[in-house]
C-alpha positions in Angstrom: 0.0 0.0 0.0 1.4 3.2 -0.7 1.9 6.2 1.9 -1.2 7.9 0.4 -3.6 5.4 0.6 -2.3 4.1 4.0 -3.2 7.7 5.5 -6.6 7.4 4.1 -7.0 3.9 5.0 -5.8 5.2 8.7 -8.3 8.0 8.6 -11.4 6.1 7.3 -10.5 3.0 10.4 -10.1 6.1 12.9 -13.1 8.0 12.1 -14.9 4.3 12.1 -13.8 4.2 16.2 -14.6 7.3 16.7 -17.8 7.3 15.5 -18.3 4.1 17.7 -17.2 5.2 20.7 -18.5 8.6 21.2 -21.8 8.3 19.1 -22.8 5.1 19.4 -21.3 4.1 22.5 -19.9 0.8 21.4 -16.3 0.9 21.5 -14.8 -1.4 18.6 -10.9 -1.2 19.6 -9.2 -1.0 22.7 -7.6 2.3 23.7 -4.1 1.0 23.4 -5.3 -0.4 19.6 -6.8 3.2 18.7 -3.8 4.8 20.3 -1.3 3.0 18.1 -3.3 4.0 14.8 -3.7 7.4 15.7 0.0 7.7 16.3 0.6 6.2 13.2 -1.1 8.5 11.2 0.0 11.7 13.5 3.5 10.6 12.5 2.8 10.0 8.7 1.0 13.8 8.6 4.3 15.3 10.3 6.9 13.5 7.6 4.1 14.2 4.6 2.9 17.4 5.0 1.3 17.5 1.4 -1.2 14.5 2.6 -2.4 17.3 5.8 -6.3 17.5 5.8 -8.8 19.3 7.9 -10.8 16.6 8.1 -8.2 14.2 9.7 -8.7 12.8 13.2 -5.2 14.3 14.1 -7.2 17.5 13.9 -9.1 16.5 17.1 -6.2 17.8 19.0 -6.5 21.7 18.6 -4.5 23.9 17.2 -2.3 27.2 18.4 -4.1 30.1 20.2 -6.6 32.8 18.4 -6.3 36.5 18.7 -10.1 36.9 18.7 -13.5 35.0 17.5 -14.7 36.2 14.3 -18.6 37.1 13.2 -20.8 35.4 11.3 -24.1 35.9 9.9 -26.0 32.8 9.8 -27.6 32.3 6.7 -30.6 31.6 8.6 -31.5 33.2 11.7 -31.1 30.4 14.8 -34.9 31.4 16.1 -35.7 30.9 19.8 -38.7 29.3 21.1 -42.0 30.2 22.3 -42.1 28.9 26.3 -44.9 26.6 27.7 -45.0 27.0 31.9 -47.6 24.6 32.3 -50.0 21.8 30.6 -53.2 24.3 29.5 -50.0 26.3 27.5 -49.2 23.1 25.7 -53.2 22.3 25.0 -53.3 26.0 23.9 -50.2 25.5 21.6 -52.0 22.5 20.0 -55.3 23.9 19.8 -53.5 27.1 17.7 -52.2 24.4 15.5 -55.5 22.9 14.8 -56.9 26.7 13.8 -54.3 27.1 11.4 -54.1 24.1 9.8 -57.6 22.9 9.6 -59.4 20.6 12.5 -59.7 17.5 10.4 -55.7 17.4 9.9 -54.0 14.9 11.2 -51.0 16.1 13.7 -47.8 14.4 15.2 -45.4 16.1 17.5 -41.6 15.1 17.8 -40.7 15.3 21.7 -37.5 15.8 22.5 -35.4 16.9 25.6 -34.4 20.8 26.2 -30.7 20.8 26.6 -29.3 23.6 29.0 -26.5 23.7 26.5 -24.7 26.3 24.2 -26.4 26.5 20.7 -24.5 26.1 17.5 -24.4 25.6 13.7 -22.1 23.3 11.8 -21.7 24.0 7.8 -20.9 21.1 5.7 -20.1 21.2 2.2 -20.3 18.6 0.5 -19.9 16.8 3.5 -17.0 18.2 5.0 -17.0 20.7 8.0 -16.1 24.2 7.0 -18.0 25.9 9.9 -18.6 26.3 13.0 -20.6 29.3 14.7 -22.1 29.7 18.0 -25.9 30.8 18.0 -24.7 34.5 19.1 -27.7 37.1 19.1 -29.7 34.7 16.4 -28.6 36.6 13.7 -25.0 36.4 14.0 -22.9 34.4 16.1 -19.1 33.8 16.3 -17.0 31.2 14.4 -15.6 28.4 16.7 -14.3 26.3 13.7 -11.2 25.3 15.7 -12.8 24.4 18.7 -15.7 22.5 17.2 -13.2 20.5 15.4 -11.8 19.1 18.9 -15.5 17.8 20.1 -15.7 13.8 19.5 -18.5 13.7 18.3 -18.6 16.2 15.9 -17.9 14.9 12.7 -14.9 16.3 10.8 -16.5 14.6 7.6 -20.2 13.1 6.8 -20.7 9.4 7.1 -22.3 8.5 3.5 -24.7 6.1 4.9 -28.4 6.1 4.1 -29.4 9.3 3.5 -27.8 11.4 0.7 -25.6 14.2 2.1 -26.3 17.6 0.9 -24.4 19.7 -1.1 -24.8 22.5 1.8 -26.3 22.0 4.9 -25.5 24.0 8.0 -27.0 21.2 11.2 -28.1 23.1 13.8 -27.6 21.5 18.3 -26.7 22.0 21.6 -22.6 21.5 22.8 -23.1 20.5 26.5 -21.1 18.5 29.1 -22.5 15.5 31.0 -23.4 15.8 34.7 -20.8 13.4 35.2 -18.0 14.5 32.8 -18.5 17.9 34.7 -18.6 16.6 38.3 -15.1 15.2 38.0 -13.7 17.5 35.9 -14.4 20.1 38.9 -13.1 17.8 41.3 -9.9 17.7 39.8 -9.4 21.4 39.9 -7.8 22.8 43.2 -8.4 25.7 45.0 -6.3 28.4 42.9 -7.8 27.0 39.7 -11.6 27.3 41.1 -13.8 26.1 40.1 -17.2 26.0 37.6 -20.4 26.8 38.2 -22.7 24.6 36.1 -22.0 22.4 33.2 -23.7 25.0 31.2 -21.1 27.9 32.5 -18.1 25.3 32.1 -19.3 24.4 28.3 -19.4 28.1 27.2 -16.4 28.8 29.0 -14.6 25.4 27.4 -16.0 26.8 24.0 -14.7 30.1 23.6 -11.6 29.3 24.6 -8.9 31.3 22.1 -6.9 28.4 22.5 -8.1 25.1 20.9 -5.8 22.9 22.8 -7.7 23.3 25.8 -11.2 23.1 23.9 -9.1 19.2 23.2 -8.9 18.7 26.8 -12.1 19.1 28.0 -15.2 16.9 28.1 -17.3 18.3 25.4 -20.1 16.6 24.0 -22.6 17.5 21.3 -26.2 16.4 19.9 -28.1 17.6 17.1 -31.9 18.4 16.4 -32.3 20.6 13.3 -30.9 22.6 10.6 -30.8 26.1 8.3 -30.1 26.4 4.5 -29.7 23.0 3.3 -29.3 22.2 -0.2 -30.4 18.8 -1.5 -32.0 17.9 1.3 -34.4 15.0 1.2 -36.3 14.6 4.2 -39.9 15.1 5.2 -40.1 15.3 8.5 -38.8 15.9 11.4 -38.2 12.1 12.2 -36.9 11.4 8.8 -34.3 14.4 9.7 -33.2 12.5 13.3 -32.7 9.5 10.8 -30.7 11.4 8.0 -28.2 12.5 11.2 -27.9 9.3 12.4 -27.0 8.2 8.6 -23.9 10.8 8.9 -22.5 10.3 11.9 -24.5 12.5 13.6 -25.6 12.4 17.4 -29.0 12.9 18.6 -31.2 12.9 21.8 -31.7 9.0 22.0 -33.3 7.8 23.7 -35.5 11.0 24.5 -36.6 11.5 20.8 -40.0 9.9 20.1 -43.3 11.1 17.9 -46.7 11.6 19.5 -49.6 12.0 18.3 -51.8 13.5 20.9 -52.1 16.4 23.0 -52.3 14.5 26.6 -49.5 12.1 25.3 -47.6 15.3 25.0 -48.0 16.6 28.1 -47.6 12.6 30.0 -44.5 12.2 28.3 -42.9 16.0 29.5 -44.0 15.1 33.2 -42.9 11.7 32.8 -39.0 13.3 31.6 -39.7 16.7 34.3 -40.0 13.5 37.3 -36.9 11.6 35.4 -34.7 15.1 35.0 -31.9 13.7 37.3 -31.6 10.5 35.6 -30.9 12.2 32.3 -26.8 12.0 31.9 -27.0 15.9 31.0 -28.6 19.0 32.1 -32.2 19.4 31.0 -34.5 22.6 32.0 -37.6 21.3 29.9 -38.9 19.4 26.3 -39.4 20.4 22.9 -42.3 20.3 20.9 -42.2 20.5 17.3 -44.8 19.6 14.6 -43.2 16.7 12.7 -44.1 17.1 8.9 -42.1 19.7 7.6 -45.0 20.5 4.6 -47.0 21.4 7.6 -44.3 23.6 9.3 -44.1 25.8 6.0 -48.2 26.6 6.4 -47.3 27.7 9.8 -44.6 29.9 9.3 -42.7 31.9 11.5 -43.4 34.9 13.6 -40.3 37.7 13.8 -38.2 35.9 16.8 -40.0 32.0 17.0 -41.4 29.4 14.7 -45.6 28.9 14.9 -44.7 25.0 14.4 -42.4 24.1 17.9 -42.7 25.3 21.4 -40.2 24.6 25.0 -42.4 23.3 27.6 -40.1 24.0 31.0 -39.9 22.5 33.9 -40.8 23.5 36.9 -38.3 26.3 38.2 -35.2 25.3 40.2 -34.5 29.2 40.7 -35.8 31.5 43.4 -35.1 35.1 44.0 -34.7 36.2 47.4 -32.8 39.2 50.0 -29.2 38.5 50.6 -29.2 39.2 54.2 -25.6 39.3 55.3 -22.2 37.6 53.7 -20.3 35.5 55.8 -16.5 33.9 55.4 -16.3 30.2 55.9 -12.6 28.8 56.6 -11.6 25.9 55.1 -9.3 23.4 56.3 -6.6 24.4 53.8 -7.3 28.2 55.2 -9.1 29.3 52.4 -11.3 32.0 53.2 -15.1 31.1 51.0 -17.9 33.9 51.4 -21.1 32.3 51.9 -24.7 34.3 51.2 -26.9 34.4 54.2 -30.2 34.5 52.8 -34.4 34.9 53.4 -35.3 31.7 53.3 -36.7 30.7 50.1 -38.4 27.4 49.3 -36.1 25.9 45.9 -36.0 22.2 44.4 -37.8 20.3 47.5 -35.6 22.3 50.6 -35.5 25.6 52.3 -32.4 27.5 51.5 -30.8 29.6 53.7 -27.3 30.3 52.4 -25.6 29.8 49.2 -21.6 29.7 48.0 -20.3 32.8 46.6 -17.2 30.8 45.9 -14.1 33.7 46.2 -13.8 37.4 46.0 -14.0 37.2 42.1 -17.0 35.6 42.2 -18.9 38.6 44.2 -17.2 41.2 42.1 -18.7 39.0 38.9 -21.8 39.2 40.3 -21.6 42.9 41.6 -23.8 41.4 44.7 -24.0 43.6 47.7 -25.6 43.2 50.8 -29.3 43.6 51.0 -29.3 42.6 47.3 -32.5 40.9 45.5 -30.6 37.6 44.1 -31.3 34.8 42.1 -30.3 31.2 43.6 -30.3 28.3 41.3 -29.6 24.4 43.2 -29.1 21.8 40.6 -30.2 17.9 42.4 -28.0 17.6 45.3 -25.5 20.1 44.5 -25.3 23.1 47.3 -27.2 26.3 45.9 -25.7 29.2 44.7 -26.3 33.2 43.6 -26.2 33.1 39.7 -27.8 36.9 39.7 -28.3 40.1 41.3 -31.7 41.7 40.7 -30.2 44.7 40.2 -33.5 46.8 38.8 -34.7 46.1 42.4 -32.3 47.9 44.3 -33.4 50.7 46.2 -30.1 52.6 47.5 -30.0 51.0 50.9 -27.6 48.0 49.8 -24.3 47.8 51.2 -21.0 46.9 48.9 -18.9 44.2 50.4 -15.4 43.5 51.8 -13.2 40.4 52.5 -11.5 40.9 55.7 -7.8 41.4 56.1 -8.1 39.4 59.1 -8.9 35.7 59.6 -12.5 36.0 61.3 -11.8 32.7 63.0 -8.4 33.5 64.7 -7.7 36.9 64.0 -4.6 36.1 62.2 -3.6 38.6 58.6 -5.1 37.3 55.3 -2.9 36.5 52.4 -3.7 36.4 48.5 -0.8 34.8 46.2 -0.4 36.1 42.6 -1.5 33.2 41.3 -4.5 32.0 43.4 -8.2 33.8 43.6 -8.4 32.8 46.8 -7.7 34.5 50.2 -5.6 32.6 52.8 -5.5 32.2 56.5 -1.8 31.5 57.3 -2.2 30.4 61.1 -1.6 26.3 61.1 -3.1 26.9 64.1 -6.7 28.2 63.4 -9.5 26.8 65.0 -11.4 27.0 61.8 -8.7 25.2 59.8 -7.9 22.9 62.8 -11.8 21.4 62.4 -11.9 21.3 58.9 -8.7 18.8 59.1 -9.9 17.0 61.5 -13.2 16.1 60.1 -11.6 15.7 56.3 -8.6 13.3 58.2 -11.6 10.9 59.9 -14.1 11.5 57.0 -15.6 8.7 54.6 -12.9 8.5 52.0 -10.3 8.8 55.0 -10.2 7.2 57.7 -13.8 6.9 58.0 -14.6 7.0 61.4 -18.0 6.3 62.3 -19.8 8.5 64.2 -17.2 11.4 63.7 -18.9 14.1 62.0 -18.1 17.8 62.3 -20.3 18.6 64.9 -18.5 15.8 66.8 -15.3 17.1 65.7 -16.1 21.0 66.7 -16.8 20.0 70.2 -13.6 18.1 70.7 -11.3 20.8 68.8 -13.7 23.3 71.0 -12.9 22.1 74.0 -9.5 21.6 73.9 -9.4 17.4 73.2 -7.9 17.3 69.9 -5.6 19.6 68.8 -3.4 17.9 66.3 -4.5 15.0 64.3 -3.5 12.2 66.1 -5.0 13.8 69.5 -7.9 11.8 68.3 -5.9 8.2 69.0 -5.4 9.7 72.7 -9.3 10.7 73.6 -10.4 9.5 76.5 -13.8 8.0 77.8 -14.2 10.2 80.5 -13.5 13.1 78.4 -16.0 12.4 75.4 -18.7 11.4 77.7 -18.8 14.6 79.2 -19.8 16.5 75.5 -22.9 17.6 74.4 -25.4 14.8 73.1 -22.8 12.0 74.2 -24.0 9.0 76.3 -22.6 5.9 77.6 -23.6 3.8 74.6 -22.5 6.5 72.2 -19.4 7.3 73.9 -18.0 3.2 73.9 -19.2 3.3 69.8 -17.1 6.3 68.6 -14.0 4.6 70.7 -14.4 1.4 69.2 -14.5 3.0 65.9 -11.5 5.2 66.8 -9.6 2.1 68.3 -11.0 -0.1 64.6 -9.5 3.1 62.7 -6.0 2.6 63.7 -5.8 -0.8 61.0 -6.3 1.0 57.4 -5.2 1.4 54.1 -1.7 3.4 53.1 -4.0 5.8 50.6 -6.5 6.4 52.7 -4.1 8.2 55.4 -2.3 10.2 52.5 -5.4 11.8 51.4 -6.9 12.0 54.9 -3.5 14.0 55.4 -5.6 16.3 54.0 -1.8 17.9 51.5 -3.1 20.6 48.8 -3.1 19.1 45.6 -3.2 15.7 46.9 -6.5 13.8 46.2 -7.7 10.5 46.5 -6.0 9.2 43.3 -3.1 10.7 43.8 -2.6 9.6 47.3 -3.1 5.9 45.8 -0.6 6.3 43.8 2.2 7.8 45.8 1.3 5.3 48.4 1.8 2.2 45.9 4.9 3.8 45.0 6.5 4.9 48.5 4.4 1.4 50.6 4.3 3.5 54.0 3.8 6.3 56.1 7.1 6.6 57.0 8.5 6.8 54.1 6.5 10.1 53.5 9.3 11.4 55.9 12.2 11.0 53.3 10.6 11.6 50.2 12.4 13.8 48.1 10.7 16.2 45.2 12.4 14.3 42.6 11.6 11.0 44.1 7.8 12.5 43.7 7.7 13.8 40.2 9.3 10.6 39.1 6.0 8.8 40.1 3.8 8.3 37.0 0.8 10.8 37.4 2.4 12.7 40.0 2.6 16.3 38.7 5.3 19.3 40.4 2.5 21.2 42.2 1.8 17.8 43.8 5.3 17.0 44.8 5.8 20.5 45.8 2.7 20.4 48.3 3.7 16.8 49.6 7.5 18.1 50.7 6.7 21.3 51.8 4.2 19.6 53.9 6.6 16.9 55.1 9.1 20.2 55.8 6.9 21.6 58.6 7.7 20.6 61.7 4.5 20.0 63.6 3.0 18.3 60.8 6.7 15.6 61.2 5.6 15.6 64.9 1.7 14.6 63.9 3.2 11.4 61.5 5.8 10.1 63.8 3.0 10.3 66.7 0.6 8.8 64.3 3.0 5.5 63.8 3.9 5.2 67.2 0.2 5.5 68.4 0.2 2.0 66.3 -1.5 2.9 63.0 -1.0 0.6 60.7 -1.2 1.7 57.4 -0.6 -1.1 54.7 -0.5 -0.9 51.1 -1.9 -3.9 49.0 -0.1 -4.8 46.3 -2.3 -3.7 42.7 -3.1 -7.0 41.2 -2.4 -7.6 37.6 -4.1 -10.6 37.8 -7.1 -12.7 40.0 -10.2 -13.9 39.3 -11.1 -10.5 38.0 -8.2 -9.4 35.4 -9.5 -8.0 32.3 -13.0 -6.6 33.4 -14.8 -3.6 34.1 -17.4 -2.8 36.5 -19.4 0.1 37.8 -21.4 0.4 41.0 -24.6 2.2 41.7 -27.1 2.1 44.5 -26.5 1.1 48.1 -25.2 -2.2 49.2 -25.9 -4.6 51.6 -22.8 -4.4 53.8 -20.0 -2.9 51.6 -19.2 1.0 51.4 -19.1 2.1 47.5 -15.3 2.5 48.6 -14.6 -0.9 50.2 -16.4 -2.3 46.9 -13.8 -0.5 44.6 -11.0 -1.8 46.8 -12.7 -5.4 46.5 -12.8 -5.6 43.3 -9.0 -4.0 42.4 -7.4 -6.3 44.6 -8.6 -9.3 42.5 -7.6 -8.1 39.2 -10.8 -5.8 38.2 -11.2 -2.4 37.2 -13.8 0.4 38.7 -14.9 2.9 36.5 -17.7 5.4 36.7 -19.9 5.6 33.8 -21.8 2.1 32.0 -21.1 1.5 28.6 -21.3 -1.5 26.0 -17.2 -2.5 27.1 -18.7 -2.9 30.4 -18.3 -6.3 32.0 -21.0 -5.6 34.9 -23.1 -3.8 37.3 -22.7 -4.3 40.4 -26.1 -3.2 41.9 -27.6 -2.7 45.0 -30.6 -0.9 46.5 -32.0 2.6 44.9 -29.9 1.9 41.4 -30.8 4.7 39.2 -29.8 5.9 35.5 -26.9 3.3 35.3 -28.5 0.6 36.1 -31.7 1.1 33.3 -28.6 2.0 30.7 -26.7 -1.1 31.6 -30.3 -2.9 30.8 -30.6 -1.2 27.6 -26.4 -2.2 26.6 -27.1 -5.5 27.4 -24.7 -5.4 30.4 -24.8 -8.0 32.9 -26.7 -7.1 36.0 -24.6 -8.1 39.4 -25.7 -8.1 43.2 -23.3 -8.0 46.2 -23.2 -11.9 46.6 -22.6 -12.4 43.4 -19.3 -9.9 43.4 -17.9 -12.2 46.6 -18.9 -15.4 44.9 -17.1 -14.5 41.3 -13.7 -13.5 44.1 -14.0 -16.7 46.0 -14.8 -14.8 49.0 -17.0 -13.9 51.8 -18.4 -10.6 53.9 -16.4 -10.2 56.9 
């Protein structure tokens, strides 16, 4: 085969995997298979710069930074919706239908989900991606050509299967980022970085990045629902379009997209996805109703900003204004000084709120909020609520601007910002504040996981003098604890049991309870597999650090300079001779286990989520988070959700507790 044909051929297989994996969700190569093709071809590209393409998978990478985003008119104007609140809109919406096109005519709807997303236009030509433009004002929006590029799953180059491509066609969706995808890209970010918002906030920002490289390295996704000017184009209706998109290599809203044909099936379906919302792997904030045949779309027309033919029905509100009442600074454990929003109590998403995050100085001048402020709060599912907007038309002159203070409000101590952080820092090791946040992240779940520790607990003892150093929690006494608030006999033998039970754990478990910036749970694993005890901590040099494989300098910097300060030498050497005993299993390459995959969801009988993981790593197998078709099980217990009813739908083999200990050839302790 000669060098041209074996780029093409590389091309053509990659675009096949890709395609598979991020579309369809059916991986068809292993990641070691798809990495050694894609180097291939990377290297091929470099030595033969005549056979460079735009439409090459090597292009997926990003390319060096922008000055600025250019405009661009869309051909069409990207319309926006008329909104249904509730279901007599929706019958109202159907019944205008009905006037315009005639009683006796015969109506189906496509439903689909409402992505809370960033909208945006693709242009092929002749099947090739020339552009890409963000919605903008509707009438013009900017080009992101270089940054659409990077998305997986948008298609450098139109699959020609099924459906004849168009000439022209700019395809019109939403660029989001799953809830998960987002949840642990944020929890990868430290302090100085900060962290997003919302998904939505974190896909714009990922978006309009000058630089495509880091477009690359986020988790950007991307589904589409409609299109502009298309020329050629030979579908009907709006199903028929779904199916054309499909054809090319297009994603869409499956399994959410379905056609209805009444009113009240319209309206079941929406409350049936509103009660659902939080099993949907992205962000939704309602459905969308559009009139399927497109000859009965062009009797309906369009009004000046929205189309007669589709509505958004929204879901009930997960956003409620109320008075900012004070602002109040939160110390962290790492001294990190977080303003939190004292608010009216509002009634938002099933709770009462009271107070919200403000996240860091910038975040308040952002929002401009002041005290006394009119705000908006926004909580997403669990997630803690938060100020997304000042009311600022409702101001009446008696608000007050804000201040961080200079001084620690927990110990008095002079507040520090660094150049290259956003936060402000108490520098006393000392603080109370700081002193309880360690403690409760040291004996905390993913810790040490001491049970019935929690921070009111913890507050009392650090309060009153019992612990103040880490392993002042080994030395607690019964006569001491007993005398706290809300601590009995009963409760008092428990907690010293668990404390006394605590002292036998895991190597990573005491790195990250450690509580070291920069150092979370997976790099804690790490650097324990690699340095096999807490001791060893003690002589561990920067170099011997960065040298670990996923170890990065800010890590290795925040581990030494740790290790450097005296007290905390004093609270590991008093830690190993209070008899912890840390060990370190050995990763297993092999076991009963080797080669498979398997996620967890719901609660289980007698193993922590944690404990499971560990279970199932020490006999060969691998955790991960998310279910797809190259998983080898689910391991389920009670309250499964989303993962288990996709694992039904892949086909992947459904798991209980028992069954985990039986395929290990073990048995609950």
């Amino acid at each position: 085969m000669d060098l041209k044909a074996e780029v093409e051929a590389l091309r053509q297989r990659l675009e096949e995997l890709n395609h598979a994996y991020y579309v369809l969700d059916s991986p068809r190569a292993s990641d070691g298979e798809y990495d050694e093709l894609f180097r291939r071809l990377e290297r091929l590209e470099h030595e033969h710069p005549e056979f460079a393409s735009l439409t090459s998978p090597t292009q997926k990478v990003g390319a060096a930074p922008l000055s600025a985003f250019a405009s661009v008119k869309h051909r069409e104007p990207m319309l926006s919706l008329a909104n249904a609140l509730n279901d007599d809109d929706i019958r109202d919406f159907h019944a205008r239908i009905l006037k315009l096109l005639g009683d006796d005519m015969d109506v189906a709807y496509s439903f689909e989900p409402k992505i809370d997303g960033i909208g945006l236009g693709l242009t092929y030509e002749h099947g090739e991606l020339t552009l890409a433009a963000t919605r903008g004002d509707g009438t013009k929006g900017e080009d992101i050509t270089a940054n659409a590029r990077t998305i997986s799953s948008i298609p450098l180059r139109l699959k020609n299967e099924g459906y004849p491509i168009p000439d022209f066609i700019e395809i019109r969706g939403e660029v989001f980022t799953t809830t998960h995808a987002f949840e642990e890209f944020n929890s990868k970010r430290t302090e100085e970085e900060g962290r997003y918002a919302n998904p939505r906030n974190f896909t714009g920002g990922s978006l309009r990045q000058l630089d495509s490289r880091i477009t690359a390295a986020r988790p950007l996704d991307a589904v589409f629902y409609a299109c502009g000017e298309a020329k050629g184009l030979e579908v009907r209706s709006q199903e028929e379009l779904i199916r054309a998109f499909q054809s090319w290599g297009l994603k869409v809203a499956t399994p959410y997209f379905k056609i209805i044909g009444t009113v009240e099936g319209l309206i079941a379906a929406h409350h049936e996805l509103e009660d659902a919302r939080d099993q949907v792997p992205y962000e939704i904030d309602g459905t969308v109703l559009k009139v399927n045949d497109f000859e009965q779309r062009q009797i309906l027309g369009s009004r000046s900003r929205n189309p007669r033919w589709a509505i958004a029905c929204k879901f009930k509100s997960r956003q409620a204004s109320t008075t900012l009442l004070d602002i109040e600074i939160s110390v962290g454990r790492t001294g990190a000084l977080t303003p939190v929003a004292v608010l009216e109590p509002v009634p938002l998403g099933g709770v009462t709120v009271g107070s919200a995050s403000l996240h860091n100085v910038d975040e308040i001048a952002r929002l401009g909020v002041k005290k006394g402020d009119r705000v908006l709060v926004e909580r997403a599912g669990d997630v803690i609520p938060k100020v997304v907007k000042v009311l600022t038309e409702e101001r009446d002159g008696s608000e007050i601007e804000f201040q961080m203070p200079k001084e620690c409000p927990a110990c008095g101590t002079p507040v520090v910002k660094e150049a290259d952080e956003v936060v402000m820092r108490c520098t006393n090791a000392s603080c109370p504040a700081q002193l309880r946040g360690t403690v409760a992240h040291f004996v905390s779940k993913n810790a040490l996981d001491i049970d019935g520790l929690g921070e009111k607990l913890v507050a009392q003892l650090v309060d009153a003098g019992l612990v103040k150093r880490l392993d002042d929690i080994f030395r607690l006494q019964y006569d001491d604890v007993v005398a706290l608030e809300r601590m009995g006999k009963t409760s008092t033998e428990n907690l010293l049991t668990a404390i006394d039970t605590a002292k036998t754990t895991t190597l990573p478990r005491v790195f990250f309870g450690l509580g070291i910036r920069h150092v979370g749970e997976h790099v804690a694993e790490v650097v324990a597999q690699s340095l096999g005890s807490l001791g060893a901590l003690l002589d561990a040099t920067e170099d011997d650090l960065v040298a670990i494989h996923e170890v990065g300098e800010k890590a290795a910097e925040s581990i030494v300079a740790f290790v450097a300060n005296e007290q905390n030498k004093l609270v590991i050497k008093a830690l190993l001779d209070l008899g912890l005993n840390a060990t370190c299993e050995a990763q297993s390459t092999g076991g009963p286990l080797a080669g498979m995959t398997f996620v967890i969801t719901g609660t289980l009988p007698t193993l922590s989520r944690k404990d499971a993981e560990n279970l199932i790593k020490k006999h060969g197998g691998k955790p991960v988070s998310s279910v797809s078709k190259k998983t080898s099980f689910l391991l389920a217990g009670e309250k499964a959700g989303s993962k288990l009813k996709k694992a039904e739908s892949l086909g992947v083999e459904i798991i209980d507790e028992s069954q985990i200990y039986s395929m290990v050839g073990d048995a609950p302790q």
